[in-house]
C-alpha beads as a LAMMPS data file, in Angstrom:
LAMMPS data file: protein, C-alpha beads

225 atoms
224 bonds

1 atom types
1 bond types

-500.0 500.0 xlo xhi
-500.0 500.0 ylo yhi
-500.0 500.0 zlo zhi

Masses

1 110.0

Atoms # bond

1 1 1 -0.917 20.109 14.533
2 1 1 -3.788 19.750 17.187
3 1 1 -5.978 20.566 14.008
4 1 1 -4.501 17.555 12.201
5 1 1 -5.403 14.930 14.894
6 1 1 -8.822 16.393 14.902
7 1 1 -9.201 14.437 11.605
8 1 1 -8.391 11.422 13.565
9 1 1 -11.732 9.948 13.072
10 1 1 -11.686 10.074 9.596
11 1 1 -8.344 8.607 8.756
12 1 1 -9.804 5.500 7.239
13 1 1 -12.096 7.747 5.020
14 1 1 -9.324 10.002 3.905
15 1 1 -6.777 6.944 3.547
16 1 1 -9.447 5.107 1.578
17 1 1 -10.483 7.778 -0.794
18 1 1 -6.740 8.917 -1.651
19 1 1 -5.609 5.761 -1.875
20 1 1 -8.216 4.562 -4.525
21 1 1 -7.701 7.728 -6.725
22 1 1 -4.046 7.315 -6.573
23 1 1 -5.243 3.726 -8.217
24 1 1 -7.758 3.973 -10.409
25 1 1 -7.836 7.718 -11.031
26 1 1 -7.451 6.989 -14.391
27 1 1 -10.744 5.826 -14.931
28 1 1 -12.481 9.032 -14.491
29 1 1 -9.809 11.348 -15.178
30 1 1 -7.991 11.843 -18.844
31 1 1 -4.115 10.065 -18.190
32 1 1 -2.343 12.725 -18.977
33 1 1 -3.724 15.596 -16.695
34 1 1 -4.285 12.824 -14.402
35 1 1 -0.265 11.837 -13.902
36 1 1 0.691 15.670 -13.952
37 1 1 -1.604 17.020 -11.744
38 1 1 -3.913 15.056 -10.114
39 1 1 -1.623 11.787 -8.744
40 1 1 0.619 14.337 -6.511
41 1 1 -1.953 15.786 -4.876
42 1 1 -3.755 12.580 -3.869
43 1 1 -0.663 10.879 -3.287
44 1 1 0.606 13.682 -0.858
45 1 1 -2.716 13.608 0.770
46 1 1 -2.636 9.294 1.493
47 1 1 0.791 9.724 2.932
48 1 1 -0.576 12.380 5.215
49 1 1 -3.183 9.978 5.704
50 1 1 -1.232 7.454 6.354
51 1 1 0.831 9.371 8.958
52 1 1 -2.362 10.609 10.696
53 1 1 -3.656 6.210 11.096
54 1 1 -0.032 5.863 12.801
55 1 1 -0.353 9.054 14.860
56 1 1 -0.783 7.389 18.062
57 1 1 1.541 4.312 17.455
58 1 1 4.496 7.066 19.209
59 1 1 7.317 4.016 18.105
60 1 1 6.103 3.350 15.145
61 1 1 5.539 7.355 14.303
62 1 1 9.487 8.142 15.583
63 1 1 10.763 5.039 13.072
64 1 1 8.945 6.648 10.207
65 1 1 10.400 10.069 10.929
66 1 1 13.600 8.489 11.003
67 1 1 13.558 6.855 7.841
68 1 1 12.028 10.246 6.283
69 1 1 15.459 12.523 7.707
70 1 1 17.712 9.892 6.587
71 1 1 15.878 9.805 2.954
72 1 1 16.158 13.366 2.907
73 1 1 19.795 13.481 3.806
74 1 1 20.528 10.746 0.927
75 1 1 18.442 12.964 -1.345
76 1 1 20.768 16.032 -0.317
77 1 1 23.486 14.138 -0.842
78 1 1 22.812 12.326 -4.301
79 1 1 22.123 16.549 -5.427
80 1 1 25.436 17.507 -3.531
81 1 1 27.951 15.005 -4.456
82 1 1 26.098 13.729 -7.852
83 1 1 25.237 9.921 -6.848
84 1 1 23.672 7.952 -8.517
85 1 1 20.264 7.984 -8.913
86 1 1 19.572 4.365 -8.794
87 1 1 20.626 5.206 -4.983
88 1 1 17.844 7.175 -4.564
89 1 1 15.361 4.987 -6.245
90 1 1 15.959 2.637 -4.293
91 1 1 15.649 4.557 -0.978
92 1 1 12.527 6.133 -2.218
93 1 1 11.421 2.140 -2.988
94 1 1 12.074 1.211 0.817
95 1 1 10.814 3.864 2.411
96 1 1 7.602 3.538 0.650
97 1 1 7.560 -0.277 1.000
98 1 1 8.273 0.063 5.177
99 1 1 5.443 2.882 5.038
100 1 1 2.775 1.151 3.456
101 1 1 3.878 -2.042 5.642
102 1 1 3.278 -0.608 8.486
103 1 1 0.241 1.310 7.495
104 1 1 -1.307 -2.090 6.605
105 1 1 0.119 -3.637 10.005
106 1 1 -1.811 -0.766 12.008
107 1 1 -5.014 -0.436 9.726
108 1 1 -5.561 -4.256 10.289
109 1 1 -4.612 -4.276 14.258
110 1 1 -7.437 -1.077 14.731
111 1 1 -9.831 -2.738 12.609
112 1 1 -9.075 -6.152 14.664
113 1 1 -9.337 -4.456 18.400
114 1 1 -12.140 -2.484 17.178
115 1 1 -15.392 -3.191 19.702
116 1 1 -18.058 -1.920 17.567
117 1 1 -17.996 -2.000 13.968
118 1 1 -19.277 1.037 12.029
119 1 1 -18.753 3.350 9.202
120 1 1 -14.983 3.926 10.397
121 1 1 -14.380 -0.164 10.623
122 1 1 -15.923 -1.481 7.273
123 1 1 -13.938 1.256 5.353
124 1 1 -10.684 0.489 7.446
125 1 1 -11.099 -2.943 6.483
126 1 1 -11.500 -2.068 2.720
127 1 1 -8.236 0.043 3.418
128 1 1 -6.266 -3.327 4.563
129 1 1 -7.549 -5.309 1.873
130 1 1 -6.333 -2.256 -0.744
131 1 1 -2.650 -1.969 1.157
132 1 1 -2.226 -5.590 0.824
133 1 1 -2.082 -5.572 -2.747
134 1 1 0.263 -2.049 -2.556
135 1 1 2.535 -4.428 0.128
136 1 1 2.202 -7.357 -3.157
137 1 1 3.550 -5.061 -5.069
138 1 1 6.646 -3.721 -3.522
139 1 1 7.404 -7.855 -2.925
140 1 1 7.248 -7.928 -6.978
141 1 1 9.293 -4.976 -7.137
142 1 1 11.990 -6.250 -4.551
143 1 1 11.749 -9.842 -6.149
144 1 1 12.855 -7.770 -9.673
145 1 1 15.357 -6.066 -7.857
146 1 1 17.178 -9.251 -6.642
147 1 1 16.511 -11.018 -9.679
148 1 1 15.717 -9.359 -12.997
149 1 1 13.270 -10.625 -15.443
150 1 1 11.855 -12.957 -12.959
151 1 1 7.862 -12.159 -14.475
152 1 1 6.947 -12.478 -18.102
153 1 1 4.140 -10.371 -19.991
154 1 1 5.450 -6.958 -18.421
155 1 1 5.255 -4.641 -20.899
156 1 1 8.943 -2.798 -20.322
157 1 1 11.926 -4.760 -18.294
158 1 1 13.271 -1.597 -17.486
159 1 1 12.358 -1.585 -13.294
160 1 1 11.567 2.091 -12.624
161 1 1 9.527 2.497 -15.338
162 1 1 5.518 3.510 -15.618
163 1 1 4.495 0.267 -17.246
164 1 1 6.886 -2.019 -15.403
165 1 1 5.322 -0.367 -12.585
166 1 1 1.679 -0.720 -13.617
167 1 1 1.836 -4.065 -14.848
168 1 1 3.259 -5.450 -11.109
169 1 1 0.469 -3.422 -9.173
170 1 1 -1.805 -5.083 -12.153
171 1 1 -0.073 -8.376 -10.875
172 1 1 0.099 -8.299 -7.339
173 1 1 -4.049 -7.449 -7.031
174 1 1 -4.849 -9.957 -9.869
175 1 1 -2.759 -12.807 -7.675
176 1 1 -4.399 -11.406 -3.990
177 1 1 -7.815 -11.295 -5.583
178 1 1 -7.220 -15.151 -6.811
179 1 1 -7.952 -14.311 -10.233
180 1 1 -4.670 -15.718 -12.330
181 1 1 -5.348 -14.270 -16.261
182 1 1 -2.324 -15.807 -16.658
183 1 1 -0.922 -13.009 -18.931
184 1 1 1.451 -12.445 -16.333
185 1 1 3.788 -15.217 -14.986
186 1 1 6.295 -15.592 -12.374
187 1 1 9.490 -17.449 -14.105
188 1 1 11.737 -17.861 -11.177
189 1 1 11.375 -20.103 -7.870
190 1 1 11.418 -16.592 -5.851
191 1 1 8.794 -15.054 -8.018
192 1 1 6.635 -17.772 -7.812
193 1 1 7.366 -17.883 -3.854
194 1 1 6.368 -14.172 -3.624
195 1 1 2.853 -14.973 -5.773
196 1 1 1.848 -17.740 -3.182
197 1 1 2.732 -15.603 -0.228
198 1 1 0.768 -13.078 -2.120
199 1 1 -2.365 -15.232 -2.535
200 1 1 -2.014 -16.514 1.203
201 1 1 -2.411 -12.799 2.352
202 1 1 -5.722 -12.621 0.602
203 1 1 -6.770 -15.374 1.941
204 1 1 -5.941 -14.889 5.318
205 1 1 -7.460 -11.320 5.495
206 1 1 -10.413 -12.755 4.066
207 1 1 -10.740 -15.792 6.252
208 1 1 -9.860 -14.701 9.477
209 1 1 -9.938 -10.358 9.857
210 1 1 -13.133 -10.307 7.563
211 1 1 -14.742 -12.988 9.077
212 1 1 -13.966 -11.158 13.079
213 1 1 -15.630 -8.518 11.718
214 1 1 -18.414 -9.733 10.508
215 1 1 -18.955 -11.645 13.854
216 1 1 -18.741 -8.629 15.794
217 1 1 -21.065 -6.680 13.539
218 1 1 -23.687 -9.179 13.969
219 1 1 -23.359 -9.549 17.652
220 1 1 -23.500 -6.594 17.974
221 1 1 -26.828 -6.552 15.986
222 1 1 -28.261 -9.394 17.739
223 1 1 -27.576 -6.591 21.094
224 1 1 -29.553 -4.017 19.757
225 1 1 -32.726 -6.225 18.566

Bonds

1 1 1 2
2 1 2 3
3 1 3 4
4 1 4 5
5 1 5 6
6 1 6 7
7 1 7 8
8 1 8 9
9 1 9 10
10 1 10 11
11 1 11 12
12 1 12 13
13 1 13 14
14 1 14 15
15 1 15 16
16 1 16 17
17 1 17 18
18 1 18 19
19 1 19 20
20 1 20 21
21 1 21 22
22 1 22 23
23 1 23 24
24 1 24 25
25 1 25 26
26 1 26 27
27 1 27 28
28 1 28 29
29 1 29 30
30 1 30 31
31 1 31 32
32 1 32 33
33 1 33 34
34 1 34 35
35 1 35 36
36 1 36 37
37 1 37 38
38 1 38 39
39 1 39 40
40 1 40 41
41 1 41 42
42 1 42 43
43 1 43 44
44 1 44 45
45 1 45 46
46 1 46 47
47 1 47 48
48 1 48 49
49 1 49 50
50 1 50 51
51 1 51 52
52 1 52 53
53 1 53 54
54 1 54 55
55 1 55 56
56 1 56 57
57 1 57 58
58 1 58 59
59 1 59 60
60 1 60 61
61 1 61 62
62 1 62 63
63 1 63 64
64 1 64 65
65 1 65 66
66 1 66 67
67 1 67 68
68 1 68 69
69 1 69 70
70 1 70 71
71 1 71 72
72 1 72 73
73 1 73 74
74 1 74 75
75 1 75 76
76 1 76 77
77 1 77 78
78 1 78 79
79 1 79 80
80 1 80 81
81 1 81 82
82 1 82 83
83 1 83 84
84 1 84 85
85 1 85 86
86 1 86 87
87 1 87 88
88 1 88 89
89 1 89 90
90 1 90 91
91 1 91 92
92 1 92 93
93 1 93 94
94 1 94 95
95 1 95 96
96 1 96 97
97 1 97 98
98 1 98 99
99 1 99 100
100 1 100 101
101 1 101 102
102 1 102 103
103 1 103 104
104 1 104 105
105 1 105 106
106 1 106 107
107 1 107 108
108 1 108 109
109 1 109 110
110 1 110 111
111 1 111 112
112 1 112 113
113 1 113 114
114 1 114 115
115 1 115 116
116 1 116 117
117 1 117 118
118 1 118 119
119 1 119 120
120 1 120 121
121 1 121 122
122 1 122 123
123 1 123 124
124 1 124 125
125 1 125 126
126 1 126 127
127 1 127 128
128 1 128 129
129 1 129 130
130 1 130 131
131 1 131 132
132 1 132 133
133 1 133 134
134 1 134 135
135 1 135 136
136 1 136 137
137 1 137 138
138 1 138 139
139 1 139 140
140 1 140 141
141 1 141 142
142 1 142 143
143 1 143 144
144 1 144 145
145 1 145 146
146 1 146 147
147 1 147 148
148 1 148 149
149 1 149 150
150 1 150 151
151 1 151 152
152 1 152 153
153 1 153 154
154 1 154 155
155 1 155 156
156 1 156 157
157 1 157 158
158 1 158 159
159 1 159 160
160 1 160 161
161 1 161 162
162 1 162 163
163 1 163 164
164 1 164 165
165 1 165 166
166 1 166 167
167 1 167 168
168 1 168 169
169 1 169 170
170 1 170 171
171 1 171 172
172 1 172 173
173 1 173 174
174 1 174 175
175 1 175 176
176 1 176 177
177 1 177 178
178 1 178 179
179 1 179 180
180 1 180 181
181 1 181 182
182 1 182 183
183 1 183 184
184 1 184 185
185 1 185 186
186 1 186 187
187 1 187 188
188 1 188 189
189 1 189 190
190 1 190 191
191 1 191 192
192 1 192 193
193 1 193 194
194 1 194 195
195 1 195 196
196 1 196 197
197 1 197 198
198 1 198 199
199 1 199 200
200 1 200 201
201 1 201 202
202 1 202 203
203 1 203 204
204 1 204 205
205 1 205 206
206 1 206 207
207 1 207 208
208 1 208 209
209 1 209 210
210 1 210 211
211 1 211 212
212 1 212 213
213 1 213 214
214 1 214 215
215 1 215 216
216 1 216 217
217 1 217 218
218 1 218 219
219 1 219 220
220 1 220 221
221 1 221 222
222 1 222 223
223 1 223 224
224 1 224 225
């Protein structure tokens, strides 16, 4: 364990790198071998990243491990007594959406109260920009939980599957990055509620975390000349 915080310093590296193959792996790796073998491993490796930015938030850390027994209980359970498995897609859905909520909570608070900004700090803050649009997407998916069929253009309705999936990461980065192709929409009032909110948290990060980092990178510049 003592081995494990010794990566401490790194945790934005490791987060960052695992978290953009888990992305856009497919770009440099054939789909197929790519889904089967390589997506586990990365994705394994970002949740233990993940785990290792919250290490120190002792709360925060004890909620998560929480939330992991329980899952693991329902997942006993559903094997046990035969639930449903729409039961345990949903769990899975909310534990990852709390994870990655609070990853993005803590990345952005360290990157904020950082007093020097470095290496560590400018790849943090790509890391908060990146977990925004993972946190866009689990509002899409919980939007098409509520209300089915609430986005046009996805390629299958069905709402665990790959392209349904793809096509609502597609839309939550398109929407945070300001884009707007268009060849997705949001139909219904809480759809289209979820895109602003989506588009404000781009903003935002931009406008105001970006920004105190920037000013503290070039005061502390303007210290060293």
């Amino acid at each position: 364990m003592k081995k494990f915080y010794h990566l401490y310093p790194y945790r934005f590296t490791l987060f960052l790198i695992s978290l953009l193959f888990v992305l856009f792996g497919t770009l440099f790796i054939p789909s197929k071998l790519f889904v089967t073998y390589v997506i586990p491993l990365f994705f394994i490796i970002n949740i233990l990243a993940g785990i290792l930015l919250i290490s120190k938030k002792n709360r925060i850390k004890n909620l998560f491990v929480v939330v992991v027994f329980v899952a693991i209980v329902l997942y006993v359970l559903s094997s046990i007594l035969a639930i449903d498995e729409i039961l345990l897609t949903y769990t899975n859905f909310a534990i990852l959406f709390s994870f990655y909520s609070i990853v993005t909570y803590v990345i952005i608070t360290q990157v904020w109260r950082s007093k020097r900004v470095n290496r560590g700090v400018i790849l943090g803050l790509m890391s908060g920009y990146i977990c925004l649009g993972l946190v866009g997407f689990f509002i899409c998916m919980a939007v098409e939980i509520i209300e089915p069929d609430s986005f046009s253009g996805l390629i299958s309705q069905e709402l665990n599957s790959e392209g349904n999936r793809d096509d609502l990461i597609y839309f939550s980065f398109i929407t945070l990055l300001t884009i707007g192709y268009g060849d997705i929409l949001p139909l219904t009032q809480l759809a289209r509620n979820a895109s602003v909110i989506i588009g404000l948290l781009g903003q935002f990060y931009l406008v105001i975390v970006t920004a105190v980092v920037v000013e503290k990178y070039i005061r502390h510049s303007d210290r060293l000349e």
